[in-house]
ROMARSE-633664 format. One line per field, with one value per residue (C-alpha): residue in one letter; x, y, z; chain. Coordinates in Angstrom, 3 decimals, always signed. Each point is the difference from the previous one (the first is absolute). Layout:
BEGIN
residuo	[A,...]
px	[X,...]
py	[Y,...]
pz	[Z,...]
cadena	[A,...]
***
This chain:
BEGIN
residuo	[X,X,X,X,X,X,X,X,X,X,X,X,X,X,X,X,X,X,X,X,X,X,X,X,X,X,X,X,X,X,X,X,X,X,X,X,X,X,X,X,X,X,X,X,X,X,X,X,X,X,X,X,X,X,X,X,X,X,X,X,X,X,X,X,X,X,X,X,X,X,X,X,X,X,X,X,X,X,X,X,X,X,X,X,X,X,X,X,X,X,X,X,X,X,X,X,X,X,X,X,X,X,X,X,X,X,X,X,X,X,X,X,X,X,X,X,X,X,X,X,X,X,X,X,X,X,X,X,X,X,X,X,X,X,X,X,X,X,X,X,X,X,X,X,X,X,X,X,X,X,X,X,X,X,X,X,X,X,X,X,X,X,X,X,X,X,X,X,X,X,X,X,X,X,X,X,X,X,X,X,X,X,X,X,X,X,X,X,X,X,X,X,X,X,X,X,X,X,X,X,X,X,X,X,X,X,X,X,X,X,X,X,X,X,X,X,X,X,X,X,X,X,X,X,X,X,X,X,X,X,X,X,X,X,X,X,X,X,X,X,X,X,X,X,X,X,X,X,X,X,X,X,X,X,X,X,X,X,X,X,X,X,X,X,X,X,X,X,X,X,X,X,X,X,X,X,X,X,X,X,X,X,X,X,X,X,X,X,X,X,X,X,X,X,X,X,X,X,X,X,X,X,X,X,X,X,X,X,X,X,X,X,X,X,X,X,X,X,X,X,X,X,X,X,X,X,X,X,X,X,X,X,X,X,X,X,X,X,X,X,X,X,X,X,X,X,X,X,X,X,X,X,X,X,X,X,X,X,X,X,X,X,X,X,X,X,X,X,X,X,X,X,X,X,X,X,X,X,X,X,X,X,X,X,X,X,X,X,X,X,X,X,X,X,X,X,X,X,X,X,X,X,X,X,X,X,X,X,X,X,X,X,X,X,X,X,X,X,X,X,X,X,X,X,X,X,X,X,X,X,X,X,X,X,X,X,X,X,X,X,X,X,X,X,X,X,X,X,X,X,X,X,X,X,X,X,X,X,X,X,X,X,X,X,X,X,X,X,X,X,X,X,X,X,X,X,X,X,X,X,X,X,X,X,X,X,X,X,X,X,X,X,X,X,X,X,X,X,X,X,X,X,X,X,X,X,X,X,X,X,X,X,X,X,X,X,X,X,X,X,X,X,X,X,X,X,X,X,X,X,X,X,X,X,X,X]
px	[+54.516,+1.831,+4.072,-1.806,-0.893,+3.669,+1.534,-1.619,+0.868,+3.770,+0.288,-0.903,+0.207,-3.010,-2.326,-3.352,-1.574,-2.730,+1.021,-3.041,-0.925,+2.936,-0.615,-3.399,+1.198,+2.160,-2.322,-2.289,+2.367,+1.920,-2.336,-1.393,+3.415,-0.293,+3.611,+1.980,-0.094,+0.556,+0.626,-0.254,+1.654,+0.091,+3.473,+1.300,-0.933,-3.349,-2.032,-3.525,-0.952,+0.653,-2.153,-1.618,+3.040,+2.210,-2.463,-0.040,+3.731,+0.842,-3.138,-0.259,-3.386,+0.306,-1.437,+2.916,+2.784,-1.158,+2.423,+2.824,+3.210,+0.607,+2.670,-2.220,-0.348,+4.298,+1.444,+2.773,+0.196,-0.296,+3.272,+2.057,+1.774,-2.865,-2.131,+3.255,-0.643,-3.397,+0.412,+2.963,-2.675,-2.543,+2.315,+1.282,-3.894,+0.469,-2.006,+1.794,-1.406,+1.613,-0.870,-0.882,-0.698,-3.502,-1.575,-3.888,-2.674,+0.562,+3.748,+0.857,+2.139,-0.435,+2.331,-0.910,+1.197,-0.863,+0.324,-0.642,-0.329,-0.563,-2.430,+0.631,-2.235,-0.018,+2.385,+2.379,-0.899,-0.066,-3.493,-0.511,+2.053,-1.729,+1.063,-0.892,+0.572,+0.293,-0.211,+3.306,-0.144,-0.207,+3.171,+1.843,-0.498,+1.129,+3.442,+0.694,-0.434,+2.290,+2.639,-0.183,+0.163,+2.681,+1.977,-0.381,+1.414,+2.693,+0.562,-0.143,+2.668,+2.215,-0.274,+0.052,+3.058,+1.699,-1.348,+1.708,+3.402,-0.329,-0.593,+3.241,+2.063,-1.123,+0.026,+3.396,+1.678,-0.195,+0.805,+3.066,+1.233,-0.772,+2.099,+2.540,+0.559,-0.369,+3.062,+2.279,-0.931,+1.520,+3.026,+0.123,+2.543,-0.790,-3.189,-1.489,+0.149,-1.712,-2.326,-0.728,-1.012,-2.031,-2.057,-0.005,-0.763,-3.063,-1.794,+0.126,-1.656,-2.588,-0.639,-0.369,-2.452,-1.865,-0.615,-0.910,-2.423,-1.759,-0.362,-1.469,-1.849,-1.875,-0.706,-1.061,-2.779,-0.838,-0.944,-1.957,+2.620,-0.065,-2.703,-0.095,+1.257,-2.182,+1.929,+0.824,+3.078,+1.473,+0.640,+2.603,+2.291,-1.161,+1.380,+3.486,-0.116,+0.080,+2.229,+3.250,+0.211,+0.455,+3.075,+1.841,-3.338,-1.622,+2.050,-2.139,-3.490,-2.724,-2.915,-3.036,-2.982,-3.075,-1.151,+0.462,+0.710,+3.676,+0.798,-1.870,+1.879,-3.421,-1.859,-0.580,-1.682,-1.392,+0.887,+2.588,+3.203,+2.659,-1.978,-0.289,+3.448,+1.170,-2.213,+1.878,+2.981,-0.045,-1.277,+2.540,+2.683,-1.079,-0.151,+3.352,+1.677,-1.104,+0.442,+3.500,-0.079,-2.781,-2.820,-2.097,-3.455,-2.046,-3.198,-2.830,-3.305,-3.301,-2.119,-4.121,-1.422,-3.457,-0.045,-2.582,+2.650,+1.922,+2.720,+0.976,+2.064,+0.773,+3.700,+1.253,+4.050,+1.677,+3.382,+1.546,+3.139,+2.171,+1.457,+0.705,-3.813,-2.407,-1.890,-3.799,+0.509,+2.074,-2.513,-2.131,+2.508,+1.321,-2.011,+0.446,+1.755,+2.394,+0.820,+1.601,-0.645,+3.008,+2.711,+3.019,-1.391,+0.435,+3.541,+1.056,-1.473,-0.566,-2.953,-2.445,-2.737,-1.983,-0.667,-2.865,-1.633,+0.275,-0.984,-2.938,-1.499,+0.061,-1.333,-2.831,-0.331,-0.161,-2.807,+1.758,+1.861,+3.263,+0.085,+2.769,+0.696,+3.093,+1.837,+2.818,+3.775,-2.859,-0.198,-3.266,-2.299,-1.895,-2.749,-2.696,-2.720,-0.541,-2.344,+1.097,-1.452,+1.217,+0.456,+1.224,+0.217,+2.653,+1.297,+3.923,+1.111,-0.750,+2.831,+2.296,+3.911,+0.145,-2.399,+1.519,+3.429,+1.344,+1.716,+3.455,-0.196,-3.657,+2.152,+3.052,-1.442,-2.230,+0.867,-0.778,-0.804,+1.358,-2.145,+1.979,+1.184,+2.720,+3.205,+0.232,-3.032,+0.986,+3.005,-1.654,-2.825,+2.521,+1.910,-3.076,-0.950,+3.724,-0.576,-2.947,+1.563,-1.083,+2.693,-2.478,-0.658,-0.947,-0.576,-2.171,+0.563,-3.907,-3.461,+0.175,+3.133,-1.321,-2.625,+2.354,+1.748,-2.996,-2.045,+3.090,+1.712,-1.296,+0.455,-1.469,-0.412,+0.096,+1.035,-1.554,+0.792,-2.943,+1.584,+1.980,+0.409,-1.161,-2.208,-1.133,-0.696,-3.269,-0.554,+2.532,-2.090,-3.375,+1.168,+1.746,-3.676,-2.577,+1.839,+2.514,-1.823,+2.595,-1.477,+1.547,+3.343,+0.307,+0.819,+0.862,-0.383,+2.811,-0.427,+0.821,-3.514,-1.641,-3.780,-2.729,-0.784,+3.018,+0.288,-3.537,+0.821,+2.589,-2.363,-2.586,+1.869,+1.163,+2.965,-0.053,+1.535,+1.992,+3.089,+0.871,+3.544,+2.425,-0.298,+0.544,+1.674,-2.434,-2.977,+1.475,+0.729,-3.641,-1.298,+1.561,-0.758,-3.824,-0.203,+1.792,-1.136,-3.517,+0.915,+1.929]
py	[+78.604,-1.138,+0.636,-1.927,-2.918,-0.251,+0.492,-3.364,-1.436,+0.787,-2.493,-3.330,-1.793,+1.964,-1.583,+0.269,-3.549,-0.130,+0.767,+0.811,+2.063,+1.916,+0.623,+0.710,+2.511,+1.619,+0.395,+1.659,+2.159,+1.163,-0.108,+3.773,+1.447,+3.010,+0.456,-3.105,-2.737,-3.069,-3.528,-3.286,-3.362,-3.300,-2.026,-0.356,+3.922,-0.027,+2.974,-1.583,+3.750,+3.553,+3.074,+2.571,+2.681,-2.200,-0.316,+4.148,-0.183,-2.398,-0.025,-4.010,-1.352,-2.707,-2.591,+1.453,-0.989,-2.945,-3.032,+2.463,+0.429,+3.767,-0.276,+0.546,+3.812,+0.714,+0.867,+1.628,+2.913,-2.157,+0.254,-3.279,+0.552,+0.561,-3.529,-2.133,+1.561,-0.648,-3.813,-0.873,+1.545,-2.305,-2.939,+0.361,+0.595,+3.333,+3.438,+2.402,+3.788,+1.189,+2.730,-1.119,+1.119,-1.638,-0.192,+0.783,-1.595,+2.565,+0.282,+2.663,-0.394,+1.361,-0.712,-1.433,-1.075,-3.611,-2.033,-3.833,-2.145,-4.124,-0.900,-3.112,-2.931,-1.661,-2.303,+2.439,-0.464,+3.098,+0.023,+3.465,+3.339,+3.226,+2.973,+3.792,+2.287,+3.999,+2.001,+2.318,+1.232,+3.505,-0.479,-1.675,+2.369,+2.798,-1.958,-0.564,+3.489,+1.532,-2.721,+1.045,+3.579,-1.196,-1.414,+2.528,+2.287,-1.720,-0.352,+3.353,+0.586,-2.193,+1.356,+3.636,-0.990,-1.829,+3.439,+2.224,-2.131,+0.556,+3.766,+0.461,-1.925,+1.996,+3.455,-0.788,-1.347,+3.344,+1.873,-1.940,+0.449,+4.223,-0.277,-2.225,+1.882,+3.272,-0.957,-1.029,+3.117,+1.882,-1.934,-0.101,+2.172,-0.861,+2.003,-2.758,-2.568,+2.572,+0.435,-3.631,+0.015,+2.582,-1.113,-3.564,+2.440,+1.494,-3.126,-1.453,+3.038,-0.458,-3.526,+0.761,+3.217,-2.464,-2.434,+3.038,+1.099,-3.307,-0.278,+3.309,-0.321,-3.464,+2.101,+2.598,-2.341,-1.718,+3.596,+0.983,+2.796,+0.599,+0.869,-0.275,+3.128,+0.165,+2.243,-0.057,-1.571,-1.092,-3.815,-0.305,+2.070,-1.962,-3.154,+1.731,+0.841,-3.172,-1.699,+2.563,-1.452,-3.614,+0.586,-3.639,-1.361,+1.427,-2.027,-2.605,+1.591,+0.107,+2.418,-1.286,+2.594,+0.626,+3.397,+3.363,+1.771,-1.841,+1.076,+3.342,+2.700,+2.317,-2.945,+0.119,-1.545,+1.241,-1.685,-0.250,-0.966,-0.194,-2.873,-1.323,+0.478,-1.595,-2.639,-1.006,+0.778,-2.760,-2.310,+0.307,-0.276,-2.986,-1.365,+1.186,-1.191,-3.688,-0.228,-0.363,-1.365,+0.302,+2.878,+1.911,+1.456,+3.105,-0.565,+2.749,-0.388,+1.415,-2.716,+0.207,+2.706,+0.206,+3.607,+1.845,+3.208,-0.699,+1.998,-2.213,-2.542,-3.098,-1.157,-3.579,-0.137,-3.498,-0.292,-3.246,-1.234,-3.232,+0.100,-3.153,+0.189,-0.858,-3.240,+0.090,-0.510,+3.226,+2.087,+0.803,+1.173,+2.704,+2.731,-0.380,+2.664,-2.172,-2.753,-0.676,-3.008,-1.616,+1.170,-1.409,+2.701,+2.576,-1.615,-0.350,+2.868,+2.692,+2.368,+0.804,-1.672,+2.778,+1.532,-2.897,+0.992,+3.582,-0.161,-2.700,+2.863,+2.836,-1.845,-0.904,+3.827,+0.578,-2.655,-2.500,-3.297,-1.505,-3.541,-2.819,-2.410,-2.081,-3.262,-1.338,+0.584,+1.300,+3.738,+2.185,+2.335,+2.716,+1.893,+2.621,+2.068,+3.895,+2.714,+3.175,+2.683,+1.362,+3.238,+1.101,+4.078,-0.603,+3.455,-0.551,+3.497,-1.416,+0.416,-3.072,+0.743,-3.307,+1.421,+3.430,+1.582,+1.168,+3.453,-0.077,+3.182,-0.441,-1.942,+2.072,+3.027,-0.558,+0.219,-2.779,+0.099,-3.306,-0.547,-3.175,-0.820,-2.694,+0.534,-2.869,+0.583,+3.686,-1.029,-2.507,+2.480,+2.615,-2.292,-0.866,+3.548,+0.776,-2.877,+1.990,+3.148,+1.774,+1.833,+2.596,-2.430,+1.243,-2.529,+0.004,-2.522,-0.033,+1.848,+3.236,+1.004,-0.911,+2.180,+2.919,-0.426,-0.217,+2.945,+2.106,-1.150,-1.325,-3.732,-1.674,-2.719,-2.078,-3.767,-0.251,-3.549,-0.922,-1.325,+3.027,+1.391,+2.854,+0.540,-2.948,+0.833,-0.481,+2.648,+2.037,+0.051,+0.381,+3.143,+1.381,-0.849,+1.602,+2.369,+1.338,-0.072,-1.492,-2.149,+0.084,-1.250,-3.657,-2.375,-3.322,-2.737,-2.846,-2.750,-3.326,-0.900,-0.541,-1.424,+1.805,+2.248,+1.255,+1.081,+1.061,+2.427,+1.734,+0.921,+1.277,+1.836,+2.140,-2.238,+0.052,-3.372,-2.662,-2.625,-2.744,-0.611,-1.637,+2.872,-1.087,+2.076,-0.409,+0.748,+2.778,+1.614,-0.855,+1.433,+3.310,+0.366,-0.973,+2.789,+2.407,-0.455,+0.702,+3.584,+0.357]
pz	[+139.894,-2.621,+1.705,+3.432,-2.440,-1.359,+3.110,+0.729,-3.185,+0.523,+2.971,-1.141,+2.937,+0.608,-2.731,+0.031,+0.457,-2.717,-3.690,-1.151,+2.688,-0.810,-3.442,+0.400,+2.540,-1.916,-3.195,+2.110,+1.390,-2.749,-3.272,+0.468,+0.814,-2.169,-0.002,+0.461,-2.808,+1.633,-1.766,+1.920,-1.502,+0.893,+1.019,-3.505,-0.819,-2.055,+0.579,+1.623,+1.435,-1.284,+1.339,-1.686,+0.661,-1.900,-3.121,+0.296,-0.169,-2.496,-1.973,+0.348,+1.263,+2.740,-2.326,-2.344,+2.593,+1.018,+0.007,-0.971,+1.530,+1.337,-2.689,-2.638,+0.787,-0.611,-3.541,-1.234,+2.669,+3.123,+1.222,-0.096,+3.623,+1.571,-1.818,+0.765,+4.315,-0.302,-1.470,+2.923,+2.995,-1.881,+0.129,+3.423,+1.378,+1.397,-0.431,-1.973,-0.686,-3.601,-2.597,-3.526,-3.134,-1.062,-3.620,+0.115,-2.299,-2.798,+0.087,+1.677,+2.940,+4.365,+2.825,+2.929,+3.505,+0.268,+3.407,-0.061,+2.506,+0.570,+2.248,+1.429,+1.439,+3.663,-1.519,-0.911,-3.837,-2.755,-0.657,-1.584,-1.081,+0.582,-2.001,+0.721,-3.035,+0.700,-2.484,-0.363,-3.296,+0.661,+2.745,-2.689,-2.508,+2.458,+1.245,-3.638,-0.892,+2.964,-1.271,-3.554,+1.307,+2.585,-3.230,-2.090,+2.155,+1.294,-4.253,-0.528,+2.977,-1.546,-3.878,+1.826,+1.889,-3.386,-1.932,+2.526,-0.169,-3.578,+0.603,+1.860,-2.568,-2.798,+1.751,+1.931,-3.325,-1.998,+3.435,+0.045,-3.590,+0.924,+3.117,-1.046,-3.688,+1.724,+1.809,-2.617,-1.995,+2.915,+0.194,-4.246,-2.206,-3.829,-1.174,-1.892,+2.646,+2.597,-3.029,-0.738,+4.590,-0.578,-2.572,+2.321,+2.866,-2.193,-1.180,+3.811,+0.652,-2.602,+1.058,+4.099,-0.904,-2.205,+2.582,+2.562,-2.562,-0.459,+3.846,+0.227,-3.337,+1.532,+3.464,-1.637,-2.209,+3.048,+1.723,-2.721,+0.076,-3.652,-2.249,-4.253,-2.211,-3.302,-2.654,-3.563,-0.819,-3.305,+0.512,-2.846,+2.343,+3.221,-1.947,-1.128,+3.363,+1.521,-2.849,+0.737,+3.729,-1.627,-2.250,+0.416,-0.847,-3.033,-2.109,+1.570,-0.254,-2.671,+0.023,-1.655,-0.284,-2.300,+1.913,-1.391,+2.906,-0.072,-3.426,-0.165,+2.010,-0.069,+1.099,+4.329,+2.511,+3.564,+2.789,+2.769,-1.984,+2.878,+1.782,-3.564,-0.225,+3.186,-1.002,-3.015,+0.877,+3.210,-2.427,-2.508,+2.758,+0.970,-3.304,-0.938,+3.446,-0.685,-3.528,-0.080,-3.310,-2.509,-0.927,+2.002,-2.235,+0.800,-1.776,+0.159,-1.637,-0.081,+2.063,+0.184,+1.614,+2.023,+0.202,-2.945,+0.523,-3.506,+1.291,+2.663,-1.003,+1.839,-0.723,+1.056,+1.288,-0.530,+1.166,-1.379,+0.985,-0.858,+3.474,+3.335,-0.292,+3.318,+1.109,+0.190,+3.591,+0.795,-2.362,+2.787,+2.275,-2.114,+1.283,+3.785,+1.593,+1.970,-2.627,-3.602,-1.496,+0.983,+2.570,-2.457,-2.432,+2.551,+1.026,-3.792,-1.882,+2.982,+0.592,+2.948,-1.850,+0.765,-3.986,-1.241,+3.438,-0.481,-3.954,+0.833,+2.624,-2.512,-2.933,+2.444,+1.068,-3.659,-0.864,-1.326,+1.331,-0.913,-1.462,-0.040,-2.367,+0.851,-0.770,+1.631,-1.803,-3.082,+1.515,+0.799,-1.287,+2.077,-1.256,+1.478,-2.209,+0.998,-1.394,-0.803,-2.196,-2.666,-1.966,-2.986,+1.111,+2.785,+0.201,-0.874,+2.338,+2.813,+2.324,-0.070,+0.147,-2.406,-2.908,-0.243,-0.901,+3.144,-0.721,+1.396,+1.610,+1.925,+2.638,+0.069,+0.595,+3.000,+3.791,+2.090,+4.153,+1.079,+3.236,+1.444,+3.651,-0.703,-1.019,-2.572,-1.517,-0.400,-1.826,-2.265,-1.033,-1.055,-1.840,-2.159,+0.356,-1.373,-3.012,-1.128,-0.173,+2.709,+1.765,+2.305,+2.953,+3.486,+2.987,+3.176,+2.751,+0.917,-0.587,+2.236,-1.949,-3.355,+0.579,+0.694,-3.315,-1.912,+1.616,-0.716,-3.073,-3.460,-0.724,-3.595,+2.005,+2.977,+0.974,+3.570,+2.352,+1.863,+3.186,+1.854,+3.018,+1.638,-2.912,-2.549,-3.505,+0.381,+2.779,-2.006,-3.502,+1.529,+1.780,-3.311,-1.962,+2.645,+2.184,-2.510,-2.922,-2.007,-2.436,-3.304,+1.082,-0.744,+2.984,-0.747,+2.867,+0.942,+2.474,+0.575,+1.177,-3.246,+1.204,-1.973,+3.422,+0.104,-3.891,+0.501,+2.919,-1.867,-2.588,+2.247,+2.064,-3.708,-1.356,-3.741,-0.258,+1.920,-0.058,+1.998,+1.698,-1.136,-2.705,-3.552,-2.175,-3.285,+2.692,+1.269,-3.565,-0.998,+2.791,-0.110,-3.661,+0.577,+2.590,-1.795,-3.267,+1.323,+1.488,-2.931]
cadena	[A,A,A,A,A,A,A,A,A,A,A,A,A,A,A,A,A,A,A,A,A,A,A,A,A,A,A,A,A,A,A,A,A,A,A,A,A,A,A,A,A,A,A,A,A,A,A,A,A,A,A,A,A,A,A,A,A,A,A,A,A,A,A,A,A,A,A,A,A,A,A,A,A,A,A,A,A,A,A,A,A,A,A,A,A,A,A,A,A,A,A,A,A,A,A,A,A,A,A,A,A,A,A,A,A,A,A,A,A,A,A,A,A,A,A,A,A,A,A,A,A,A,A,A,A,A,A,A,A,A,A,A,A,A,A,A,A,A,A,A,A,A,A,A,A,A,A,A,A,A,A,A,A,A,A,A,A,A,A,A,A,A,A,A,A,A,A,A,A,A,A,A,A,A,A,A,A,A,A,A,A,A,A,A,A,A,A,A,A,A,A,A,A,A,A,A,A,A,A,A,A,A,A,A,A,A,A,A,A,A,A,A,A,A,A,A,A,A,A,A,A,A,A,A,A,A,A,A,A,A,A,A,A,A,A,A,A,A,A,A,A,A,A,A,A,A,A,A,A,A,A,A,A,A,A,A,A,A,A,A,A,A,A,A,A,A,A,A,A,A,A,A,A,A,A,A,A,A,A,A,A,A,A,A,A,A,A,A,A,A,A,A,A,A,A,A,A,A,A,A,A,A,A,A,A,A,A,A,A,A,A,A,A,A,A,A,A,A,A,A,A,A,A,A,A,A,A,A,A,A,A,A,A,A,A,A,A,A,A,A,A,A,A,A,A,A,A,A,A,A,A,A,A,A,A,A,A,A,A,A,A,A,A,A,A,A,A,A,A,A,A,A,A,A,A,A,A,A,A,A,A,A,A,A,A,A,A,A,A,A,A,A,A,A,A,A,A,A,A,A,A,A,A,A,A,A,A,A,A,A,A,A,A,A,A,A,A,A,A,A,A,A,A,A,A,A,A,A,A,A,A,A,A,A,A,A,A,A,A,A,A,A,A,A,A,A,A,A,A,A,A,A,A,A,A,A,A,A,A,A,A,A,A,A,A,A,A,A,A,A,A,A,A,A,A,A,A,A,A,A,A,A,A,A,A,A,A,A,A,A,A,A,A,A,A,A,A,A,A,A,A,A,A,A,A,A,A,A,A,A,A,A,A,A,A,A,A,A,A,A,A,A,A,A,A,A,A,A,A,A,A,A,A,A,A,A]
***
């Protein structure tokens, strides 16, 4: 009833003769609308009729909006495009159907779709405007929420696409310096010039397996493809630990501590001290890289505890730093997977950006949460609180290659199956094999023929690759264990796939222990004395 009545109104060469007769038409008609307000003013736009839908809508009564101007419902939201269209169809006498946002009674704000029209008399004067209100709220909300989500995904495209550009520089610059050093070593005569590119050729190495291991590390997290280690550990030696891979910078650091279980070899805590580790250790990177001149503080105190347990102990990490420093407005990006805080810093200082995300997500696995404090050209501080319990009985024979005396001969003596399927990694093995003094080295290209050698000779122990062919290591362990019977011959896993599942399938399948490729030449050695000092 209400579209037939405007579809008069539109055409006003087809006025209705009597005004009255009009308006009392159209009160009748429209003032129990349940769903449509509707607002009727006179000539110069002073409400003389609003229905009860439009005092449900905007909360005004109709005595309330009498002698107002429609104008009075606008504020600060009412779009200012859409008022200056409204006031030219007003001007010009023509209908115009527009979506605004309207302010109710107590402030709050609803969309609707308003349509006005004049109605004009026999004489072709503008006697009244009618307005129809529809409530569109809910519509609105739902447009503006697929155009946030529209936006936010076309901005996480972009800082994806700016993140993977970023990727590729840093992982093609230290491929580059491998290749391109590589070469000249070839070509090179004087020993300590091919020395000086291989040392070049070593820390581009470091820095492209770093990056690698932050990418997996974060995919890993995100899997849940990793799960917490709690064991003693002796947190003095954690600490040295970290310090020796930041020799250019100590001269630059300051420890400041009030806990015993820094000073106090004897003193341990129980917990999972490599994600602890890794946790530090990206922090104190990150200080370092963008301090380029000043300090950077460790400070570790006790901080309050809830727990009743008095040997837990709840220890607060504060990494200060006099560093370029980060605007309040950047703060909150830090800790998005595709985004630093500013794209220069990536350009100027380097990085994947991927270490505060990675540390953030294992602090949070761990219970705690890391905090920023940062000025602007002042530097930062990060902090994060974590409980771990203590104990003063940690048993010092535990098995750790760096808290015993390795005998020189426990190495030397043993003979290793190397159970490896490419060439290069063969030779690289052997020569760390060969560094460590071990000289009795057999190979096997893949499982079927490991398990030949080891069914028929006698190996101390055994460095097994994961991913072979014919047989895996996997398959190849499992039948040594169960249909063999050989269990007291170490086997020590190596893989380049290093997600929780896959270090938790060597151990169940009878692996005493496991490393990850690229092998490291420290891990290796600790390994091997770990296993064999246990059989020992």
């Amino acid at each position: 009833m209400i579209l037939n009545f405007l579809r008069v109104l539109k055409k006003p060469w087809q006025a209705i003769n009597s005004d009255k007769h009009f308006l009392r038409h159209a009160k009748s008609l429209f003032n129990n609308d349940p769903i449509d307000g509707v607002i009727i003013t006179d000539h110069k736009r002073h409400i003389i009729f609003t229905n009860k839908a439009f005092t449900i809508h905007t909360g005004y009564s109709e005595r309330e909006a009498l002698g107002k101007t429609p104008k009075f419902l606008q504020g600060e939201l009412t779009d200012k495009d859409s008022v200056k269209a409204l006031q030219l169809a007003i001007e010009k006498q023509e209908p115009i159907s527009i979506d605004l946002c309207n302010y109710r009674k107590d402030g709050s704000t609803f969309w609707n779709s308003f349509t006005i029209t004049p109605y004009f008399n026999s004489l072709g004067h503008l006697i009244y405007w009618v307005g129809i209100q529809r409530n569109i709220t809910d519509l609105k909300n739902v447009q503006q929420n697929l155009l946030a989500e529209k936006n936010k995904a076309e901005q996480l495209a972009l800082t994806k696409s700016q993140f993977l550009a970023n990727m590729s520089h840093e992982i093609r610059t230290p491929m580059n310096g491998v290749i391109n050093l590589s070469s000249l070593a070839q070509e090179c005569n004087n020993l300590e010039e091919m020395k000086q590119y291989l040392r070049q050729i070593n820390t581009a190495s470091s820095h492209l397996i770093t990056i690698l291991n932050d990418i997996l590390e974060l995919s890993k997290i995100e899997a849940n493809g990793f799960s917490l280690q709690n064991r003693p550990f002796v947190f003095k030696d954690l600490l040295d630990s970290i310090l020796l891979l930041f020799p250019n910078d100590i001269q630059n650091f300051t420890l400041n501590c009030n806990c015993p279980c820094i000073k106090n070899k004897s003193y341990s805590l129980i917990g999972d001290d490599l994600r602890l580790k890794q946790i530090l250790l990206n922090l104190l990177s990150n200080a370092f890289k963008f301090t380029p001149i000043g300090r950077v503080t460790l400070e570790i105190a006790y901080s309050d505890c809830s727990s009743t347990d008095k040997n837990i102990n709840r220890l607060k990490f504060s990494i200060h730093d006099t560093g370029i420093g980060i605007s309040e407005a950047k703060i909150s990006q830090l800790f998005h997977r595709f985004s630093q805080a500013d794209n220069t810093i990536t350009r100027r200082f380097g990085g994947t950006g991927l270490g505060l995300v990675i540390s953030q997500k294992l602090v949070q696995s761990m219970g705690g949460e890391i905090k920023v404090e940062s000025k602007l050209g002042q530097g930062s501080t990060f902090s994060f609180e974590l409980d771990f319990e203590s104990t003063q009985d940690y048993d010092k024979t535990i098995v750790d290659s760096q808290l015993i005396n390795i005998d020189e001969n426990l190495l030397s003596t043993k003979r290793v199956l190397l159970v490896e399927d490419d060439s290069m990694n063969q030779i690289v093995a052997k020569l760390f094999l060969n560094k460590l003094n071990i000289k009795d080295i057999e190979i096997a290209e893949n499982g079927a023929i490991a398990i030949e050698l080891m069914t028929s000779k006698n190996f101390d122990v055994v460095l097994m690759d994961i991913q072979m062919p014919i047989m895996d290591g996997l398959q190849a362990t499992q039948l040594l264990r169960k249909t063999h019977n050989i269990n007291e011959l170490p086997i020590i896993g190596m893989s380049a796939g290093v997600l929780m599942h896959e270090k938790e399938a060597c151990l169940e399948v009878g692996m005493n222990s496991f490393i990850a490729k690229p092998i490291i030449f420290e891990c290796l050695k600790n390994e091997l004395v770990n296993v064999l000092v246990q059989i020992k």
